[in-house]
N, C-alpha and C positions, 0 to 999 in steps of 0.2 A: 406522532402525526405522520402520515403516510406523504410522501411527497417527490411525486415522478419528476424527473427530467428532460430534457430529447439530450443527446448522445451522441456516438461516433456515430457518420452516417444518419442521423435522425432517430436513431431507436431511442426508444423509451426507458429511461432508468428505474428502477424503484428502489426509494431511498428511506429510513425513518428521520426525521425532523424533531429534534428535541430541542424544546422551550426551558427556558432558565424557572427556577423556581419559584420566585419572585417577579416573575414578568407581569408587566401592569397594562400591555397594550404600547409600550413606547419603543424606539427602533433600538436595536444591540448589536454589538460587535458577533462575527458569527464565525464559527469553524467548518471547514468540510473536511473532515474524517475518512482517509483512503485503506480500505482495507488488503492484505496480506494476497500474495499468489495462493488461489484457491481457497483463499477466505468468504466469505458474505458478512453482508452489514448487522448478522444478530452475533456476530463471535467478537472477538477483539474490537474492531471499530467502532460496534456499536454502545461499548464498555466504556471504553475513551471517549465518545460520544455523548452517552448518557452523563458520564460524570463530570466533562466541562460543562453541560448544560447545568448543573447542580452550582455552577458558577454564575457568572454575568454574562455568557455568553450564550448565543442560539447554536447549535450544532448538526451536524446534515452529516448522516454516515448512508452509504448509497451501494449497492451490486453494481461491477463493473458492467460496462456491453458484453453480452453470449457467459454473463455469471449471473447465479441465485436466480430472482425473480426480473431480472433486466431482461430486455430483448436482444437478440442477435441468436444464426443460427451461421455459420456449428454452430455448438453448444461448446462449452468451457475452451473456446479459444481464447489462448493469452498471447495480444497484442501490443505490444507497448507503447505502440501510437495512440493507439486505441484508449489506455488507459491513461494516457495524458490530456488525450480530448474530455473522456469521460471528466476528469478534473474541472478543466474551465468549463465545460457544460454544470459541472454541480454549483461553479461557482456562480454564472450566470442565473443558473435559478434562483441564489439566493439573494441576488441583487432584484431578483422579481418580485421579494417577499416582504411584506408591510411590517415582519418584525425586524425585518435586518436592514441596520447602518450598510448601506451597500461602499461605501469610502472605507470600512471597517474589518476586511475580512482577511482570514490568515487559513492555512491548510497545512495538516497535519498525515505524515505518510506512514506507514507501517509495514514492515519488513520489505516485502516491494517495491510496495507504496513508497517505501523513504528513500526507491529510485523516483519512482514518476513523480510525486509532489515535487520536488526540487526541479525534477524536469520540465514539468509543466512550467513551474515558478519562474523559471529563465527568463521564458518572453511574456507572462502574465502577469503586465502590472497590477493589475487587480488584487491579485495576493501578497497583500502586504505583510506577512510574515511565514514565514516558513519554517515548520517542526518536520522531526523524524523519530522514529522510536525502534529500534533494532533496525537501519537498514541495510537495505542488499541490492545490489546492481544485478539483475536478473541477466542482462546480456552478459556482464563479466563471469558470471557465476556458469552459465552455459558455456561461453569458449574455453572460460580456462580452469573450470570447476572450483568446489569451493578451498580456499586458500590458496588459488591458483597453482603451477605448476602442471597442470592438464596439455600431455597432447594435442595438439592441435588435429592428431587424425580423429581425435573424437571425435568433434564439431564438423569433421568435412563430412566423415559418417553418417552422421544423425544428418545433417544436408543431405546430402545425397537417398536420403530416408526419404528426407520432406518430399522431394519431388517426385517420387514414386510414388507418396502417399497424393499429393495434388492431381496428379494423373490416375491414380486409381479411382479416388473420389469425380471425375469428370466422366468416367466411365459408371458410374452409377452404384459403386462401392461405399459404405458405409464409412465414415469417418474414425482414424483409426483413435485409440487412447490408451492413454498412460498413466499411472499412478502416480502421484506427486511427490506421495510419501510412502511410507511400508504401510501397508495395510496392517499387521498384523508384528506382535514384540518379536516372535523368532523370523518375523522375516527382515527386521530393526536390527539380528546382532550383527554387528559388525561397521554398524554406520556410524557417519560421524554423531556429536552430538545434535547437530539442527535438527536432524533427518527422525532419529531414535527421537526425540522432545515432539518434532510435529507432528509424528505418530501419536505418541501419548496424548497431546492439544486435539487435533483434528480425530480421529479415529477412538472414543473413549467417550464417555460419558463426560467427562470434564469438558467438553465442546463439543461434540460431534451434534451435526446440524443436517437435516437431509438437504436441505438447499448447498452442501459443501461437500460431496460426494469423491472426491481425491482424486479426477481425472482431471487432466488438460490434452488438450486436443496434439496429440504428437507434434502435426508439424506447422504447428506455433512455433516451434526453433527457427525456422529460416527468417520469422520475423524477429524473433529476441535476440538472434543473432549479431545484428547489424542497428544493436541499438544501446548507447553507451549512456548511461543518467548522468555523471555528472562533468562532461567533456565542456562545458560550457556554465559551471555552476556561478562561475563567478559574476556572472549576468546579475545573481541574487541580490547583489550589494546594488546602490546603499541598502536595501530590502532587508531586516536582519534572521538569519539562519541559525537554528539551533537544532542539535545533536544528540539524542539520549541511546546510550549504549552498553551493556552490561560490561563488568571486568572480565566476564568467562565466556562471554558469547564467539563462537568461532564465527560469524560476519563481522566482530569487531573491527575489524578492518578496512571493512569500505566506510563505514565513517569516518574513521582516520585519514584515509586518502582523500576522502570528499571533503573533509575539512581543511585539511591543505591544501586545496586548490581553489576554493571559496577565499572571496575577499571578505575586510571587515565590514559591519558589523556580525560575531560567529561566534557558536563557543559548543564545542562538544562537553556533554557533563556526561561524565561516568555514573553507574549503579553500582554499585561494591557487591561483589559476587552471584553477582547476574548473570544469567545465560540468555541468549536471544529470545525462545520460547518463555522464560520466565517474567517479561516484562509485557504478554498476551495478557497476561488474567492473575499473575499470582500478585497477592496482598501483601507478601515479604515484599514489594519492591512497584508495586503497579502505582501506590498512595505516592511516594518518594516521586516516580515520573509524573504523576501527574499535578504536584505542588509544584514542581518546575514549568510546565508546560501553562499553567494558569497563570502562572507568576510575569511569564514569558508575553505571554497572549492579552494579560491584563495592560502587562507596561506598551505594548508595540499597538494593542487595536482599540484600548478605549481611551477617551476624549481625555 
């Protein structure tokens, strides 16, 4: 079911809206489903989506603002205010909707996303449960690159980029972009394993989506820059927060730290030989996270 939103700034979202299998017309616990930097709602989210909805729950996987079929222009600016709004805008819809318990809803984040869901979650009491599924703090991952230890002249760099690129674009310049991932395996050697995997995910038959086209708007950094997901996660409590994260995934990390800073009730659960991309779509391990996440979503949102 097709099912717009309004958004950051009032744009329009488009979301699919997935009904439990067994729905009889009576109100249900319901999930919003946040998809990946540079994902859309038909890839991973919409996967997690579809197959909570195979549950008890109603499920809302949505295109952020200026991604896939949502409105905003640029075009694939990554915001992360932006994408936090987008959240409580999804969640608000779903309080508008005659199948959803609006007392009953929980929000599930993926790879970025399992920044801004938590993000959002801080001051949204509405979101009474809080999941994440490989996540990654965009803004950490930008200043100090992945695994941290990054130069800080990087990031003053790529700043110093942005504002030439915002003063070019005022001047009537086309907006500049950048590949998210390698386009192509020999432009992959050499990268870590996210980078090499979201190539293979996004770029490949195994995903590739024309609404998921692997730019984002350059200087999108001076915003992700100066935006930290989990500086405040402790907010989350009493609200309870759970963590799903592969043993081999190199963001393994910012779970771990997001989890230590989070009060109770929390529990990061491991996938046994997992890598971050592996918990998008593969079957070795996608069935495992999501018997947790139901199990989760069953105890915390219905009656």
């Amino acid at each position: 079911m097709r099912s717009p939103a309004t958004g950051w700034y009032g744009l329009e979202l488009a979301g699919n809206l997935y009904l439990p299998d067994d729905y009889t017309g009576d109100r249900r616990p319901a999930v919003v489903v946040s998809h990946p930097f540079g994902g859309v709602k038909e890839q991973t989210a919409g996967l997690y989506a579809e197959r909570l909805a195979g549950e008890v729950f109603v499920a809302l996987a949505f295109d952020a603002s200026y991604q896939g079929e949502s409105e905003g222009e640029p075009r694939f600016l990554e915001n992360p205010f932006a994408r936090a709004e987008d959240i409580k805008s999804a969640v608000t819809f779903l309080t508008t909707r005659e199948e959803v318990d609006p007392g009953h809803i929980g929000a599930l984040g993926i790879c970025a996303s399992g920044g801004y869901v938590p993000y959002a979650a801080q001051t949204d009491h509405r979101i009474k449960a809080v999941a994440t599924v490989s996540a990654a703090d965009m803004g950490a991952l930008f200043r100090e690159g992945l695994g941290g230890g990054q130069s800080e002249d990087v990031i003053r760099g790529m700043l110093d980029q942005a504002g030439k690129d915002r003063t070019a674009e005022a001047s009537g310049r086309q907006p500049r972009l950048e590949h998210i991932v390698p386009e192509t395996a020999e432009d992959a050697n050499g990268w870590p394993t996210l980078y090499q995997e979201g190539r293979d995910y996004h770029r490949t038959p195994r995903a590739q989506h024309p609404h998921s086209p692997n730019w984002y708007l350059a200087r999108s950094v001076d915003q992700i820059a100066q935006y930290s997901s989990y500086d405040l996660i402790h907010l989350i409590s009493p609200r309870p927060l759970l963590m799903i994260a592969g043993t081999e995934a190199d963001t393994a990390y910012f779970s771990r730290e997001a989890i230590e800073k989070a009060n109770e009730p929390k529990e990061l659960f491991w996938i046994d030989g997992a890598t971050h991309i592996d918990l998008y779509d593969k079957e070795d391990y996608v069935p495992t996270a999501l018997t947790k996440l139901t199990g989760f979503f069953r105890e915390h949102l219905t009656v």
